[in-house]
N, C-alpha and C positions, 0 to 999 in steps of 0.2 A: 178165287179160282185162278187167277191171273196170276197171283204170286205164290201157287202153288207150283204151275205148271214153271215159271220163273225157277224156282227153287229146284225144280228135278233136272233141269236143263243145265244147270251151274252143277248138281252134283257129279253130270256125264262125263264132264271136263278131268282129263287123269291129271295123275298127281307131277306129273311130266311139266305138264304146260304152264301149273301153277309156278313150278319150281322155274322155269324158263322166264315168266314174269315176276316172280320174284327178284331174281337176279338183273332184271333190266330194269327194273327202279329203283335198286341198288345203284347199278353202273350210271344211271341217269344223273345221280345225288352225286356220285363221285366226281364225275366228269363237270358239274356245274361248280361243286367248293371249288375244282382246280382251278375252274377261271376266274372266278372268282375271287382266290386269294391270286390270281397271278397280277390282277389290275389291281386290288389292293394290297401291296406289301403286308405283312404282319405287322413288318417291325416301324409303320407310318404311324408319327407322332401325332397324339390326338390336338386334335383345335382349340377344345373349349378353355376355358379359361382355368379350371382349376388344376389341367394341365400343361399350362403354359410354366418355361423355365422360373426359374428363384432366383432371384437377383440380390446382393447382400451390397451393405454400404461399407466403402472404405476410407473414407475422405468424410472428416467432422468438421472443419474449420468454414467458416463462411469464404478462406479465400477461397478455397476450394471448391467453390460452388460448380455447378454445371448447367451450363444450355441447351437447351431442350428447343428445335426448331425441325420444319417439314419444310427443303426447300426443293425449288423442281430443278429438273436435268438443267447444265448449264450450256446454251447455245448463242447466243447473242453475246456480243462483246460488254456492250453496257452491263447486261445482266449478270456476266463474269467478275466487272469490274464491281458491280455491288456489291456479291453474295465473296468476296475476296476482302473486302473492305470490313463486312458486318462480320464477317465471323473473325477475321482479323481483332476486331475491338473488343468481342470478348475475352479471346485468349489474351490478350493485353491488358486487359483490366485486373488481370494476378497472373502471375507465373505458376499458378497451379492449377488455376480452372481449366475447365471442359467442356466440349462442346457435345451432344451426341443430335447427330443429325437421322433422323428416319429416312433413307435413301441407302442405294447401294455405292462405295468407291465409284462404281465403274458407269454408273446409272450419271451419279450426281456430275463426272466430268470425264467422258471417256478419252479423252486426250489424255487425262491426268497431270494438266499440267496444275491448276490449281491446289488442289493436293499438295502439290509435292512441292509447290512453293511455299502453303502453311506450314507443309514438314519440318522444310527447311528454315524459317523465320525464326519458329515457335516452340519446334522440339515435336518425336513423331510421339505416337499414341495419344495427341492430348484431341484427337477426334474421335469420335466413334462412329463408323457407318453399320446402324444398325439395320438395313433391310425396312422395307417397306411395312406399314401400319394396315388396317381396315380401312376401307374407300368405298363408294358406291358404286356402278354399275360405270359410269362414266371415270373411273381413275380418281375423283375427287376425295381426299380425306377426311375423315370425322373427326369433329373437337374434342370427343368426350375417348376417343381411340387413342389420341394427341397425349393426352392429362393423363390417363391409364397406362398408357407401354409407356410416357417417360417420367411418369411416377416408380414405375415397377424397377425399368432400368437401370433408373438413374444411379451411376457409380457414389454419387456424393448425398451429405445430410443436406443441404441446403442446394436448392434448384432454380433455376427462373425458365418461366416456358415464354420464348421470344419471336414476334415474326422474323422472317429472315429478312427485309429490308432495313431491320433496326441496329444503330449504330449507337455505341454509349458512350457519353461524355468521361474528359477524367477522374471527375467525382462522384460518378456514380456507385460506384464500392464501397466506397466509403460511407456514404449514405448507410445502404445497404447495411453495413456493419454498426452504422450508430443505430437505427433503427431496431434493428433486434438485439441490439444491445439492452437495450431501454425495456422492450417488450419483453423480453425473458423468456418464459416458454406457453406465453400467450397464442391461441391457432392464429396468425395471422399470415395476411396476403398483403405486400405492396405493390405498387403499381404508382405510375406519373406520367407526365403528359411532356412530349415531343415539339420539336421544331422540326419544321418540315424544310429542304433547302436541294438545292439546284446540284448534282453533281459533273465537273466538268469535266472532261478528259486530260485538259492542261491541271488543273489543280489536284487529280488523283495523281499524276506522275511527278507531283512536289512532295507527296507523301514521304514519310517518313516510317515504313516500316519497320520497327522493332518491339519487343516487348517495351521499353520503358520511354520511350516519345513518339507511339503512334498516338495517342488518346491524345495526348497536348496539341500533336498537328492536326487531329480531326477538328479539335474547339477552334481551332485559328482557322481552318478551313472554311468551317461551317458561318465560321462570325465575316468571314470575308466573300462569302458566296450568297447570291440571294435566297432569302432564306423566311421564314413567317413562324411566327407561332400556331402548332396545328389546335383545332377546338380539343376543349375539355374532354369531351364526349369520347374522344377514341380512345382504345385502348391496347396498347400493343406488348405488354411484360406484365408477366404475373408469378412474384418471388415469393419464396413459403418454403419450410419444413419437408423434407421427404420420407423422412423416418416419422413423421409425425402430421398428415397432409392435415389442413383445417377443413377439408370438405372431402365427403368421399366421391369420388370420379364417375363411379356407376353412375352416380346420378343423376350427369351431365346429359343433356338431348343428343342426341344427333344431328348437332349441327355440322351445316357445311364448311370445309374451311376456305378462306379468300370471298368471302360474302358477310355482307353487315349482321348486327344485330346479338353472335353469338357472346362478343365481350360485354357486350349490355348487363346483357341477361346476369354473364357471371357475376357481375358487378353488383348487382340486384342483389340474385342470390347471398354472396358471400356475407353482404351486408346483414343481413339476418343472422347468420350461421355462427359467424367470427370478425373479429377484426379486422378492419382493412385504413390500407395507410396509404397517401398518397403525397408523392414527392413533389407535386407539380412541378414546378422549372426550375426545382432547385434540389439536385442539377436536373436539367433536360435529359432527355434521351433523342437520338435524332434521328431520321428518316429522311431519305432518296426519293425525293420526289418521281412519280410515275403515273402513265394513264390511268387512273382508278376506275373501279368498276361502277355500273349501274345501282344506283339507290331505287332503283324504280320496283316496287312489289310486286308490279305485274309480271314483271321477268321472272321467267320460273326458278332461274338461281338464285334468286335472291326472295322470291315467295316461299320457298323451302324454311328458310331460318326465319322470317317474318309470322309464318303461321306454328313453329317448334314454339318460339317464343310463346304467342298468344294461348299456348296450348298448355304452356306449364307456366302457371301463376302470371304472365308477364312481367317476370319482372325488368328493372330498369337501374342501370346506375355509371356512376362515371366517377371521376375525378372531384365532380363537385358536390359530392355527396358519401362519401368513406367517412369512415368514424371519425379520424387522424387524418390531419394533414401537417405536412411543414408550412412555418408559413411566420415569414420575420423575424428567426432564427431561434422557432419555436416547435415542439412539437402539439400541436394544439387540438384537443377534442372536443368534436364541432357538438353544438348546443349546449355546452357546460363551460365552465369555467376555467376546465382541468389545462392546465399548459406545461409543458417541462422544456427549459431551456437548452439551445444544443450546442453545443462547442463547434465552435468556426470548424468548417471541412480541410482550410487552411492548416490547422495546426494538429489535426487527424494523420 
């Protein structure tokens, strides 16, 4: 009875009124796409990954390799004179390498004096500022964001993804080259272990800036500065194939970056996956001593990557447990027998 009388009451309605609301739910629709496309462009480049740019290699040589590091804005003087230092030693470790830093020019030194003194040393383009990565909520970056955009990036075949307070000896290239020399087109990763040492104000302005006797004066530096051997345990370069990575990146946690635990892990990992080599002190690689952060689990920055870890297999590894290690001017594979002798670095 109800939806009868319902039914005659809608039929009384002329064909005027419909047509009037017809047209206003039209105009409704219309007027919402305009705002709609007006706060999103059309032509806004999508996010996700299978639309993110293509990035092609041009550089095959190991000298050519390229660095891969996330350092922050630079404001403190020391912290100038570091991040001026480190990235200094890699372009000097070849006159063709590269460095691509995740930051912007103007982010990483709005002075720009920094800049434009590597320009000047080194030769310009041989930096890349590529714009900022994926981070959390608080500006912190992801490891496995790190490994993916400077896998993706990377202009060259050969990469090392490096903290930015790491400094290389002069024979760490060469390593580098005897190592995958030997390995051939085995998935592997190297990696070595650091002396940790004191940087002083008087002894960075003995420096000797140039491409071919900065590396020499950092070894004298460092050998004249106080200085320690850091534990096994850390891990701060991890060299490998680009056109060819030995592990896929997705697969990495999301871990924190500047907090323990995430090089462990990789170390864990890779060990299962692929080959891994480990330089120990020969040659070192070096590090700036600096306040270091809380080891403590209860800190929620560093519970973050404590419970990532625990979550995906735990795994664990270091320097003292890679397949390969140098070691007595060997290349030696730990639980076998296998050795292959290496030619002095000297005569490399």
């Amino acid at each position: 009875m109800l939806k009868t009388r319902l039914f005659r009451q809608i039929r009384r309605i002329s064909f005027q009124y419909w047509l009037i609301y017809f047209i206003l739910i039209v105009f409704v629709i219309i007027v919402n796409i305009a705002i709609y496309t007006s706060y999103i462009p059309i032509d806004q480049p999508c996010n996700c990954r299978q639309c993110e740019k293509k990035y092609s290699i041009k550089y095959f040589d190991v000298d050519e390799l390229t660095f891969v590091s996330v350092p922050r804005p630079l404001k403190k003087d020391k912290q100038k004179r570091t991040m001026k230092l480190a990235l200094s030693s890699w372009l000097a470790c070849s006159p063709k390498s590269r460095v691509l830093l995740f930051i912007e020019r103007d982010e990483f030194d709005p002075t720009g004096k920094i800049p434009d003194e590597i320009d000047n040393i080194f030769g310009k383009d041989r930096v890349i500022y590529a714009g900022g990565i994926r981070c959390d909520h608080s500006g912190v970056p992801y490891i496995h964001e790190w490994f993916i955009q400077g896998i993706k990036q990377s202009p060259s075949k050969y990469i090392t993804f490096i903290n930015s307070d790491i400094l290389l000896s002069e024979n760490w290239l060469k390593r580098v080259k005897q190592i995958f020399n030997i390995m051939d087109d085995k998935p592997t990763v190297l990696i070595g272990q650091r002396i940790d040492f004191d940087l002083k104000g008087e002894k960075f302005q003995k420096l000797i800036f140039s491409q071919d006797k900065l590396l020499n004066s950092i070894d004298n530096m460092v050998q004249e500065s106080k200085h320690s051997d850091h534990s096994p345990f850390g891990i701060d370069t991890f060299t490998f194939r680009a056109d060819k990575p030995p592990f896929d990146p997705e697969m990495i946690p999301p871990f924190m970056m500047g907090r323990y635990n995430w090089d462990n892990w990789l170390i864990g990992w890779f060990n299962r996956i692929c080959d891994t080599v480990t330089f120990n002190l020969d040659p070192p690689i070096y590090h700036i001593n600096h306040n270091r952060h809380s080891f403590n689990v209860n800190d929620s920055k560093v519970a973050i990557n404590h419970h990532l870890k625990q979550a995906n297999m735990n795994y664990f590894g270091s320097n003292f447990d890679t397949k390969w290690e140098v070691k007595n001017g060997f290349l030696v594979r730990r639980n076998s027998n296998e050795k292959i002798e290496l030619k002095p670095l000297s005569e490399e």
